[in-house]
KERO-986389 format. One record per residue (C-alpha): x, z, y negated; residue number from 1. Coordinates in Angstrom, 1 decimal. Layout:
N
[[X Z Y] NUM] ...
This chain:
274
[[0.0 0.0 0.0] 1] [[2.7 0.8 -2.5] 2] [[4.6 -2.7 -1.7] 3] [[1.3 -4.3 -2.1] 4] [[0.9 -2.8 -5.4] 5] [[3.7 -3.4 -6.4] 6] [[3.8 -6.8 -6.3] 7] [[0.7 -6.8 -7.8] 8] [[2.0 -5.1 -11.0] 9] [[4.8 -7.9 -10.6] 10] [[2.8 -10.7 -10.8] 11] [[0.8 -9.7 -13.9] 12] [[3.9 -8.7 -15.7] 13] [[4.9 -12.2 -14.8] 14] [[1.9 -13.5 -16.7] 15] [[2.0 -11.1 -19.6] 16] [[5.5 -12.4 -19.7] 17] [[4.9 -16.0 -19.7] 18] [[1.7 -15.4 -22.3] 19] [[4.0 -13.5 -24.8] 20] [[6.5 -16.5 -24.6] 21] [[3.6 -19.3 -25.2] 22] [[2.1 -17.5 -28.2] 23] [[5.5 -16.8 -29.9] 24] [[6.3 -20.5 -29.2] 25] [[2.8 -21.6 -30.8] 26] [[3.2 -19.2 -33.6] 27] [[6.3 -20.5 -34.1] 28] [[5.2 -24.0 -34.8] 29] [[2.5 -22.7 -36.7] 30] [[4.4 -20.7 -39.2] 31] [[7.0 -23.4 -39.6] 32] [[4.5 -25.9 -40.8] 33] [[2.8 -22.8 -43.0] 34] [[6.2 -21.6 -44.4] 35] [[7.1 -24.8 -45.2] 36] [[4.0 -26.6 -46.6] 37] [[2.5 -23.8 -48.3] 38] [[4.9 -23.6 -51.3] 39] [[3.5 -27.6 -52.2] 40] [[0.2 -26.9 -51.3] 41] [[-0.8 -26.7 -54.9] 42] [[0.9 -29.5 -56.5] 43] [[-0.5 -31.6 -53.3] 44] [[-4.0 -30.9 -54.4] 45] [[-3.2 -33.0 -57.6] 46] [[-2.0 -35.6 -56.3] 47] [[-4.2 -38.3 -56.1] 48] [[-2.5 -40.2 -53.0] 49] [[-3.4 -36.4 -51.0] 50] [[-6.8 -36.6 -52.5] 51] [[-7.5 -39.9 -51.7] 52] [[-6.0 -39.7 -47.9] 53] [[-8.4 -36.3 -47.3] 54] [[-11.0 -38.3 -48.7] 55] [[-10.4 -41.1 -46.2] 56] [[-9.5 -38.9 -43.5] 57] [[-12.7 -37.0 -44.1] 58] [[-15.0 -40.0 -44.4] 59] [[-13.4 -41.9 -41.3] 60] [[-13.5 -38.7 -38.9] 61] [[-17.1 -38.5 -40.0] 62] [[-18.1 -42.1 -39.1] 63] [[-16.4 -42.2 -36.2] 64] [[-17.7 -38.3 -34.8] 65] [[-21.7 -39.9 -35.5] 66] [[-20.8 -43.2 -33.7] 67] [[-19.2 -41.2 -30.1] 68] [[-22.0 -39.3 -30.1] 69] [[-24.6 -42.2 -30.5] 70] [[-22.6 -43.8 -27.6] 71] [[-21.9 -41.0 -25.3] 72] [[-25.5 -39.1 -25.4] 73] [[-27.2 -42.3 -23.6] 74] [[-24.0 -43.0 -21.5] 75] [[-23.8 -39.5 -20.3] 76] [[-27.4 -39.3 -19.2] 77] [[-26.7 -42.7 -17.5] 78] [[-24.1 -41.4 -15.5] 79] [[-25.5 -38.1 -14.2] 80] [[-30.0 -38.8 -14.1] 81] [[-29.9 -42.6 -13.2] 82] [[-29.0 -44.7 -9.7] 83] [[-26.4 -46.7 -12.0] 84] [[-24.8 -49.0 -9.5] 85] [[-20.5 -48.0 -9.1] 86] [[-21.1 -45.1 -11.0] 87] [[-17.5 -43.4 -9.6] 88] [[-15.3 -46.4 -11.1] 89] [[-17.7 -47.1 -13.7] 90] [[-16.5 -43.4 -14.4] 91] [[-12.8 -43.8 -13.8] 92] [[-13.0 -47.0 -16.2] 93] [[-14.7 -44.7 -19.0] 94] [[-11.9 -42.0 -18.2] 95] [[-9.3 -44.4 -18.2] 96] [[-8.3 -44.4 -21.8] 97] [[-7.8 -40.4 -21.7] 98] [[-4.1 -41.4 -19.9] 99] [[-3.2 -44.2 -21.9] 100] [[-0.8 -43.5 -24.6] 101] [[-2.9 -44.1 -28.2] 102] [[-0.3 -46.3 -29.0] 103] [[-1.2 -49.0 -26.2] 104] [[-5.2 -48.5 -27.4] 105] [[-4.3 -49.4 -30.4] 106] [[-2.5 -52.5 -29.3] 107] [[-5.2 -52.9 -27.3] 108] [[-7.3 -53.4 -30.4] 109] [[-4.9 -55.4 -32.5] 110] [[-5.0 -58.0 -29.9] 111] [[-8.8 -57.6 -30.2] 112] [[-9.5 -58.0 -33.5] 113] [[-6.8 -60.6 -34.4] 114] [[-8.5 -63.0 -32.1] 115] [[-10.9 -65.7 -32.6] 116] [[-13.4 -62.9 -32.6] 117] [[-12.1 -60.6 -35.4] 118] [[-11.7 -63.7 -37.1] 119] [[-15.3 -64.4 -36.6] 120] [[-16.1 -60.3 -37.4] 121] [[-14.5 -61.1 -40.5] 122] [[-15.8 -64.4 -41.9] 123] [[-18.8 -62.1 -41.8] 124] [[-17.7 -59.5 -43.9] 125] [[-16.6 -56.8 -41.1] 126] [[-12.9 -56.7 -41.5] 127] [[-10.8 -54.5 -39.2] 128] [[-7.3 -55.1 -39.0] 129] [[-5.6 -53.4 -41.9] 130] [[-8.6 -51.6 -43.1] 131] [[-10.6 -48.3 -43.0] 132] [[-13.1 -50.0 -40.4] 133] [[-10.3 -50.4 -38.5] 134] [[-9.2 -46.4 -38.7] 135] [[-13.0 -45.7 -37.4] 136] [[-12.5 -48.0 -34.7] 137] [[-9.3 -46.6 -33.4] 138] [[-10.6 -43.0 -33.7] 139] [[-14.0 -43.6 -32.2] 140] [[-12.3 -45.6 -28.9] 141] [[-9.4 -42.6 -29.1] 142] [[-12.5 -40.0 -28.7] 143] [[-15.0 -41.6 -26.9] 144] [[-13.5 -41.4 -23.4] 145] [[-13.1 -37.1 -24.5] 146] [[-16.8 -37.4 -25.7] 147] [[-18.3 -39.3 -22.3] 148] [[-16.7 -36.5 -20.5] 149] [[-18.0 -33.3 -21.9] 150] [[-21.4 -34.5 -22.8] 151] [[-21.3 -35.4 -18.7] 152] [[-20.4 -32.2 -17.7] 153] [[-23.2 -30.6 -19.7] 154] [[-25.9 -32.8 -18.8] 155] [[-24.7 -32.2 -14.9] 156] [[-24.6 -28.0 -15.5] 157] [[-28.1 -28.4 -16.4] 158] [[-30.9 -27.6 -14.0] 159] [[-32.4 -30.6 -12.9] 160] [[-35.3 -28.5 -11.2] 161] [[-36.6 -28.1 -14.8] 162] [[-37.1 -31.5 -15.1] 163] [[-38.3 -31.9 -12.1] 164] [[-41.2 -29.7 -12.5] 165] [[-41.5 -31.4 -15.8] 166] [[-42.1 -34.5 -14.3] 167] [[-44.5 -33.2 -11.8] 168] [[-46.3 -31.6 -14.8] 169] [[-46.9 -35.4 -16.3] 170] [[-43.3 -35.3 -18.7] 171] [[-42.0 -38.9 -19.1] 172] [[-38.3 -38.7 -18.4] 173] [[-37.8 -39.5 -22.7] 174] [[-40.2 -35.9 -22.7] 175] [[-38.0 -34.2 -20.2] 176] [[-34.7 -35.5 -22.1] 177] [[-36.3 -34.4 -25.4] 178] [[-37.2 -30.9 -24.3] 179] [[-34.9 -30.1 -21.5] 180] [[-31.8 -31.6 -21.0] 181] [[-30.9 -32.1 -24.5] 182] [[-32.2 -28.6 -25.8] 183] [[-30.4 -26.9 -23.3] 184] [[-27.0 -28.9 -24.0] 185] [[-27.4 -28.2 -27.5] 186] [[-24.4 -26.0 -27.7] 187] [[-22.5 -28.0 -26.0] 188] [[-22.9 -31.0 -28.3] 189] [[-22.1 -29.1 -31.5] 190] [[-19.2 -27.8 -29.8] 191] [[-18.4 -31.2 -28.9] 192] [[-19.1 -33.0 -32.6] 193] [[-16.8 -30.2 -34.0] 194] [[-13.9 -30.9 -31.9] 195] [[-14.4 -34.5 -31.8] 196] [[-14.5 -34.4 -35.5] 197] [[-11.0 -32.3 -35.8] 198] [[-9.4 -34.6 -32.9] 199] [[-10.7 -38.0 -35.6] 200] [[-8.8 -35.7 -38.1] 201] [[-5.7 -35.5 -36.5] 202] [[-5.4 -39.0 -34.9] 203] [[-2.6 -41.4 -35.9] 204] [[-1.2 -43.4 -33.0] 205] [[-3.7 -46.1 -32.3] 206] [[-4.8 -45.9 -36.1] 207] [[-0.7 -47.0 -37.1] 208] [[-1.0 -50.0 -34.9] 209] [[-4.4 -51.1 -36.0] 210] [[-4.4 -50.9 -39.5] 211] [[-0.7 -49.9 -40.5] 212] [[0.1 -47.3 -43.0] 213] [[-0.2 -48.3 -46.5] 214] [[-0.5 -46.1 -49.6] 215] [[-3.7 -45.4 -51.3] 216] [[-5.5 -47.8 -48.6] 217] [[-4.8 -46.8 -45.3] 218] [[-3.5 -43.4 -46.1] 219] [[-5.0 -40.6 -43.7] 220] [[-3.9 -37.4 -43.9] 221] [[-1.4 -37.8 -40.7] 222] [[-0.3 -40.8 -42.2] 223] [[0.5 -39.4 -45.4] 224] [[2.8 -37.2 -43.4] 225] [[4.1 -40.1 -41.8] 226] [[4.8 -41.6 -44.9] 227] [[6.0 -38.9 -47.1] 228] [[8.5 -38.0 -44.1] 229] [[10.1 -41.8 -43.8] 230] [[10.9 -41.2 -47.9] 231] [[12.5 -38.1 -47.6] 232] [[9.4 -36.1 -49.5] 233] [[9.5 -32.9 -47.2] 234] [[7.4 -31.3 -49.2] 235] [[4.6 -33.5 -49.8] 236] [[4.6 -34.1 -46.0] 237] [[4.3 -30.4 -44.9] 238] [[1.4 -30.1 -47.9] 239] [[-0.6 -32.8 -46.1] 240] [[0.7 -31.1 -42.4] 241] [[-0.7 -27.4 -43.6] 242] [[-4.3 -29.3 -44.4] 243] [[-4.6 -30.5 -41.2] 244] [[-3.9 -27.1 -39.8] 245] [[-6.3 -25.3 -42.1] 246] [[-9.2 -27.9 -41.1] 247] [[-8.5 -27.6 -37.6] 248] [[-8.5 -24.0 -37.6] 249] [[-11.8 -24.2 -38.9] 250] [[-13.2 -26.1 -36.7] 251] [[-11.4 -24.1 -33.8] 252] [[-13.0 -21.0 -35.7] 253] [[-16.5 -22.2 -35.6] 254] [[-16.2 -23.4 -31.9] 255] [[-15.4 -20.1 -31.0] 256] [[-18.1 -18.1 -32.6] 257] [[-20.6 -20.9 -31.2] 258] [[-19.2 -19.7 -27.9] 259] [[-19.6 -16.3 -28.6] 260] [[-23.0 -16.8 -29.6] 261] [[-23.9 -18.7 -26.4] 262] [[-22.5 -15.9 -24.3] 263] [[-25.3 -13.1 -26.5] 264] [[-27.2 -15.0 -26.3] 265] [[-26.9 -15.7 -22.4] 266] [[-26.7 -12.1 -21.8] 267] [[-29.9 -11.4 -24.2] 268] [[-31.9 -13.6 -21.6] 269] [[-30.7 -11.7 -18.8] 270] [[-31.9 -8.6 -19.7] 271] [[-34.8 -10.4 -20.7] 272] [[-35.7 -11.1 -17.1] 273] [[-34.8 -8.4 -15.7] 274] 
């Protein structure tokens, strides 16, 4: 017994140890871009090249966060309440783009859009390549895979039994969707649009081969940093890196106390019944 304890005590020391080493190599990070951006924070806020890339960045992750969710809501249900035929590669395709590097899916899209269609997309006024429609479309195909994914798993976590004694009760399946499934993935999906709209924030890869990075037109946030780094303008760079990080821990902060609320909430219905 006292061997087997023990080890025991061994084995969570082991974790504690590891944990303390991740969070004072996260903090790290953090504080770095903190200690280092903070100082310029103020002078960024006038300038209007950091204005107009938060603008842009804000606007575009916006866009983008509306038009995954428009997609992935009737996708989702698709995948886990219908007899879709293939639905398992028909998944894998969908899931595909989550181990691609962003670079490639934006490549992916140049090639796309500089063809005879994108030509044709922009003889009609839609122009992509080397403009802000072009930053949406790199951040809603970044996302969408990510979106697909969650929305599935919170569709499939919900009892179908409901629905079926829904159905049984007269509901059309747009009645059972309406009232059921989608009420009781309601958490699930702000959750989602909130960290869909940080990750449209943040994005850079495919959005640099798509649409390039060119001052006061193309100019996100993470390319500003991009920018201001390849001139030498430290400062101006960690400015634009600390807004990022404030945003996102927002976002992170507001996930969290949605899942604190669902967990209250979870536990007020169980008392409830019994």
């Amino acid at each position: 017994m006292k061997n087997k304890f023990s080890i025991v005590d061994l084995f969570e020391l082991f974790t504690v140890f590891i944990t303390i080493l991740v969070i004072a190599f996260t903090t790290t990070v953090i504080l770095a871009i903190l200690i280092y951006g903070f100082p310029f924070l103020g002078a960024a806020f006038y300038s209007e090249e950091v204005r107009f890339s938060l603008k842009l960045s804000l606007y575009t992750a916006s866009i983008s966060t509306m038009i995954c969710i428009f997609l992935a809501i009737p996708t989702a249900y698709t995948l886990t309440r219908t007899a879709f035929p293939f639905k398992k590669i028909v998944q894998i395709i969908l899931e595909m783009p989550l181990s691609m590097p962003y670079l490639v899916l934006g490549l992916s899209l140049l090639i796309i859009f500089s063809s005879d269609f994108g030509k044709m997309l922009k003889e009609l006024g839609f122009k992509v390549v080397f403009d802000k429609n072009g930053i949406i479309m790199a951040q809603t195909v970044v996302n969408l895979p990510y979106v697909i994914r969650f929305i599935r798993t919170a569709f499939a976590e919900v009892d179908q039994r409901l629905e079926f004694i829904a159905g049984c009760l007269g509901a059309s399946k747009w009645e059972r969707f309406i009232t059921i499934t989608l009420p009781l993935s309601k958490n699930a999906i702000i959750t989602m649009i909130i960290l869909t709209w940080s990750r449209a924030l943040g994005e850079f890869g495919a959005t640099l081969m798509l649409v390039g990075a060119t001052r006061m037109k193309t100019e996100t946030l993470t390319t500003s940093v991009y920018l201001n780094l390849a001139t030498g303008d430290m400062g101006a760079s960690m400015a634009s890196a600390s807004i990022i990080l404030f945003v996102s821990f927002v976002a992170l902060f507001i996930t969290s106390w949605i899942g604190r609320k669902n967990k209250q909430e979870s536990r007020m219905k169980d008392v409830n019944i019994w």
